[in-house]
C-alpha positions in Angstrom: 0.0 0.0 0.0 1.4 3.6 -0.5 0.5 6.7 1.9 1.1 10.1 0.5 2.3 12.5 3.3 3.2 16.3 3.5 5.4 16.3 7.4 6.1 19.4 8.6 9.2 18.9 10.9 10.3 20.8 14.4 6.5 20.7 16.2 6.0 20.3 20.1 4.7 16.9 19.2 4.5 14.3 16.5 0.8 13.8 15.9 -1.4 14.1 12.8 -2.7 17.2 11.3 -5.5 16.0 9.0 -5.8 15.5 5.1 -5.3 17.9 2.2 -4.8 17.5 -1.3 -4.8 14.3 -1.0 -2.0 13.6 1.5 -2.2 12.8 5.1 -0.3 15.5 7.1 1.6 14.8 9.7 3.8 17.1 12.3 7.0 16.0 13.5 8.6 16.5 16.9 11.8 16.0 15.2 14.6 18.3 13.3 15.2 17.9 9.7 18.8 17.4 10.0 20.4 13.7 9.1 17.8 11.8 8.8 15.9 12.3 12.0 12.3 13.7 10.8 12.3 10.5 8.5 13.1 8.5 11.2 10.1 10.0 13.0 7.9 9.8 10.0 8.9 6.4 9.7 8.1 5.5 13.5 4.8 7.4 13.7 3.2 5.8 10.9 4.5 2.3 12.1 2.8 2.7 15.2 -0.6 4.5 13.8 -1.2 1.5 12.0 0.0 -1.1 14.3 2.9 -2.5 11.9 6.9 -3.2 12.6 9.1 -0.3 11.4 10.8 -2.3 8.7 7.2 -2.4 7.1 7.4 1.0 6.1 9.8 2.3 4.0 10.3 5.7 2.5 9.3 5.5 -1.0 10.2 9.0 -2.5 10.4 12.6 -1.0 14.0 11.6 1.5 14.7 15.5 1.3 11.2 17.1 1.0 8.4 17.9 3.0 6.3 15.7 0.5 7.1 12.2 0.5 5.7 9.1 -0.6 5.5 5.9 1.6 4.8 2.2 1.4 3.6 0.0 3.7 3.5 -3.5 3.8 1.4 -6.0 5.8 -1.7 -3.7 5.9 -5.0 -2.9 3.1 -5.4 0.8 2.4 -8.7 -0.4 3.9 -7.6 -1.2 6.9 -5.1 1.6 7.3 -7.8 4.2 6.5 -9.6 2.7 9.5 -6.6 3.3 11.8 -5.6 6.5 11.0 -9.4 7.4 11.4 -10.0 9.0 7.9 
């Protein structure tokens, strides 16, 4: 399945933000230096939708605030059900 994100980096909290244009926004209570608001991305969405880390993987978007996911082991189905959308 893929998830189509826009993450806004640097907030008090990692939490979701709602839906627009299509993407699921997300804030991130990490910086976007090395690596570490994909990291967050990456362990956010893992745990939203009840999957391992190493089911997620960062499909496109490594360097942007738009970014492109895919998740294995769960039905878009079932992951609109978790995320509550």
């Amino acid at each position: 399945m893929s998830l189509a994100v826009w993450v806004t980096p640097g907030a008090p909290r990692s939490e979701v933000a709602g839906v627009a244009d299509g993407r699921l926004r997300l804030r991130l209570a990490a910086a976007a230096h090395e690596g570490q608001a994909n990291a967050e991305l990456i362990r956010l969405v893992a745990e939203m939708l009840g999957v391992r880390r190493r089911q997620v993987d960062l499909a496109t978007g490594a360097t942007g605030r738009r970014k492109l996911l895919r998740i294995h082991g769960v039905t878009r189905e079932e992951a609109r059900r978790r995320l509550r959308l």
